[in-house]
N, C-alpha and C positions, 0 to 999 in steps of 0.2 A: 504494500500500500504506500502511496506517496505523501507527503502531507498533507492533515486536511483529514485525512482517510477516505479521497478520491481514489478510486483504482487505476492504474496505468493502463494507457490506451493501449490497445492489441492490434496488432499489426496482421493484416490479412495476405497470408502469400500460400496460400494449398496450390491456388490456381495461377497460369497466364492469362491476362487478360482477354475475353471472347473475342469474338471474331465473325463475321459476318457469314463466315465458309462451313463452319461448326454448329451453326444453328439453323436448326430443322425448320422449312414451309410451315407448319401448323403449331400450335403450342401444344397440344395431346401428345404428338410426338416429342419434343421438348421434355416434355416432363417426362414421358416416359423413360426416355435415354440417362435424365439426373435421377429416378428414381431406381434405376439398373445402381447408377454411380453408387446410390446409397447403400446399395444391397452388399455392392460388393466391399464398401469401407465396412461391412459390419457392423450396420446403425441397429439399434435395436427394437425401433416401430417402420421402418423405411417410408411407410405411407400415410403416418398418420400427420394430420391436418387439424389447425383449430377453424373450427366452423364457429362463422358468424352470424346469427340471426335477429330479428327486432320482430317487438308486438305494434300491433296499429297503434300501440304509445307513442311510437320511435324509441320505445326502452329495448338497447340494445343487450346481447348476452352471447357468450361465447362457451366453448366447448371444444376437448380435443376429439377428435372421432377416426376410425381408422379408412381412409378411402378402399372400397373394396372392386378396384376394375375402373377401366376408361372405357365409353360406348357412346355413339352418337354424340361425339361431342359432346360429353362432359363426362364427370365424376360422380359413380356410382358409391354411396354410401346407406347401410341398413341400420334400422333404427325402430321402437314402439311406435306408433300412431296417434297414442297418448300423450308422449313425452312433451315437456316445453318447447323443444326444437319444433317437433313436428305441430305443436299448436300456432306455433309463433309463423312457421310456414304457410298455415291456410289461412292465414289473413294477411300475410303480406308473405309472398312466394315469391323472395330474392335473398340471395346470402354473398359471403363471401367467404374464403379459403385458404389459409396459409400453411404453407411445408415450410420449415426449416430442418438442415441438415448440418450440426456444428462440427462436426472432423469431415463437412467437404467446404464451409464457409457459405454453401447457400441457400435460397431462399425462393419459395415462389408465390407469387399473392394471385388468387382467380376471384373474380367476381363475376355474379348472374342470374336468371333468373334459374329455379327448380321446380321439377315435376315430380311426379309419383312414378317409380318404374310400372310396369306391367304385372301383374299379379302371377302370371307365370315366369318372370323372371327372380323373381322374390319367390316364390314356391322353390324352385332351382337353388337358388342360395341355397336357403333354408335346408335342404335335403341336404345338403355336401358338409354343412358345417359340424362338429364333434356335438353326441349327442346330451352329452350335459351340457352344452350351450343352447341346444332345442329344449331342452326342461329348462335352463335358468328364462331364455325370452318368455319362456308360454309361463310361468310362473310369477314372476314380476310384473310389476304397475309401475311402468319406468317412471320414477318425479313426484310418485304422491309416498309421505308418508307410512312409517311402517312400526308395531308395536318393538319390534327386536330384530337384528339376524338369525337368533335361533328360532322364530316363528318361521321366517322364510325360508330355513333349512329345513324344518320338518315340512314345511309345504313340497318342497322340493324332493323331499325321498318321496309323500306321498303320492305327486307326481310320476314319479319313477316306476314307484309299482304300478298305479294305474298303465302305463305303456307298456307294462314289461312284457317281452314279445314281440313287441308289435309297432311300426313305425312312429314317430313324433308329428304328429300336422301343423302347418304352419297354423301358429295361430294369427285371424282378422288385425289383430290391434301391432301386428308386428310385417315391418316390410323396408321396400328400398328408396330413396330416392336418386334422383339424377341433378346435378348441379352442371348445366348448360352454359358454358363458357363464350363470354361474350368480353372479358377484357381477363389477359393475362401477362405477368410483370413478373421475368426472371432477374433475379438478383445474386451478383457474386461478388464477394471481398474482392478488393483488389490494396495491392502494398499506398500508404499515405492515405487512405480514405476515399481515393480513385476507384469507387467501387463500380460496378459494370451493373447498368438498367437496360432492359431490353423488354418492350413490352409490345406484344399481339393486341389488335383492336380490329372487333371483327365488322367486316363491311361486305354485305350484303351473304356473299357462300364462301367469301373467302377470310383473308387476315390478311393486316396491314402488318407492318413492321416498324417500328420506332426506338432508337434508341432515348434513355435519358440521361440526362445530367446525375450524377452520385448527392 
């Protein structure tokens, strides 16, 4: 610590500065290519994002969630139906999206509007996922209060045996959305605070390209 007990500025050098030749036509491929980078530094969530949402208040609230899949332009993520996120969505169905990744120094921000996937694509999830996560979603009232975790655990072995045998169904109150990319802004350290902005702005079927100022 320096005096004061400010912390010493960090000096960003993982990367060479971008470059116009290295960056992919669309931003879905973008992120995909930094979200490989992340796998392969051995990050520990590589996809998860804080999701941003607001009520018809304008009262804003955030959340990390793990992105599950890129599709029709944009960012598939699963979630209750119930939950704040998902209340705060149907009455105002726009979010925004942040990755950070600290041992590669970057960063991605998406904003857009969101949909509901398909119900057979959320059935699909739902079957592939480990099946004490099919018992914890169908069990749970994601956001509303609860007397204990051991009430919630004995609901959940209850659960259990009720299935035992026999497949988990998705349940109604639990499914995916789609966050539909309409502005996207990569960000990389670069050494003195020369940090590299490059942002996607999409215009009409395609994407514009913009650098920014750090």
């Amino acid at each position: 610590m320096s005096e004061g007990g400010i912390s010493r500025h960090r000096q960003y050098v993982c990367n060479p500065p971008l470059t116009e030749a290295e960056l992919a036509e669309e931003p879905l491929l973008q992120l995909q290519r930094w979200i490989d980078d992340a796998v392969a530094a051995q990050m520990t969530e590589p996809t998860a994002m804080t999701l941003a949402t607001c009520d018809a208040g304008g009262q804003p609230s955030a959340r990390v969630v793990l992105m599950r899949g890129c599709d029709a332009g944009g960012l598939c993520f699963y979630t209750h139906y119930d939950s704040r996120k998902s209340r705060e969505l149907a009455v105002n169905p726009r979010a925004a999206a942040v990755f950070w990744w600290d041992r590669l120094e970057r960063s991605v921000r998406i904003e857009g509007r969101v949909e509901r996937l398909p119900e057979a694509q959320s059935d699909h999830y739902f079957a592939h996922r480990p099946r004490r996560s099919q018992l914890s979603a169908t069990v749970s009232q994601q956001s509303r209060p609860m007397t204990s975790r051991a009430e919630l655990e004995r609901q959940l072995e209850a659960l259990e045996r009720r299935y035992a045998g026999q497949p988990v169904p998705r349940p109604p109150s639990w499914g995916g959305f789609r966050l539909l990319l309409e502005r996207a802004e990569f960000w990389q350290g670069g050494a003195d605070r020369l940090h590299d902005r490059i942002v996607y702005l999409r215009e009409g079927m395609g994407w514009r390209r913009q650098w920014l100022q750090p």
